[in-house]
N, C-alpha and C positions, 0 to 999 in steps of 0.2 A: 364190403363188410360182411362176415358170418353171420347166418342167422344167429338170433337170441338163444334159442334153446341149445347152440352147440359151444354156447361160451357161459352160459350160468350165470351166476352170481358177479362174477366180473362185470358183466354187458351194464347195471346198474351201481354200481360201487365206488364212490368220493374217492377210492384210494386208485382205481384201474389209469392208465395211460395206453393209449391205443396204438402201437411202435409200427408203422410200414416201412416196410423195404423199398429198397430202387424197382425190386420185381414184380412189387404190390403182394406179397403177402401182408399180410395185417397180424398182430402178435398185442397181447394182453399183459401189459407189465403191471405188476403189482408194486406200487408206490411205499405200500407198510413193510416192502424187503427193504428197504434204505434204512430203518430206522429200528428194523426188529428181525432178527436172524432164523424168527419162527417160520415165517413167510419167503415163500421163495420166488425168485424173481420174475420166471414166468411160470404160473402153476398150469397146472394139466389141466384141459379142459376136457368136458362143462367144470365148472366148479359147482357145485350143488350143496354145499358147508363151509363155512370160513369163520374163524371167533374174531377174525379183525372186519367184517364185513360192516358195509356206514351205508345207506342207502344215500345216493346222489343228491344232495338240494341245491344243487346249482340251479335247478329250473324253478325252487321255490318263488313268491313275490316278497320271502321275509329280509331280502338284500343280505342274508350271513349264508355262511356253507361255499360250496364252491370247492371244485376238483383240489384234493391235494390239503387241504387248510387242515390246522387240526384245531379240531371240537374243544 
């Protein structure tokens, strides 16, 4: 996995899906391209701004949130 600072905003983000290859590169899909044309599919990294950006609460203890769900 790339370090955090060379993937941004993605590395923490409800919406990112983590895509590896057979070759093991590892690739950053943004989840809000399926659903909104602003966003593109795999953005340029770091990301460092994004107005669709949701911080992760998959790790919360509040049992809501979680990769992908929408708020």
């Amino acid at each position: 996995m790339p370090e955090p600072d060379s993937v941004g905003l993605c590395r923490t983000c409800q919406w990112m899906r983590a895509v590896t290859n057979r070759r093991g590169s590892t690739f950053f899909r943004c989840g809000r391209a399926d659903l909104d044309a602003r966003f593109p599919r795999y953005p340029a990294l770091p990301v460092l701004q994004c107005i669709g950006y949701e911080k992760d609460r998959s790790d919360d203890d509040t049992g809501r949130g979680g990769k992908g769900q929408v708020p």
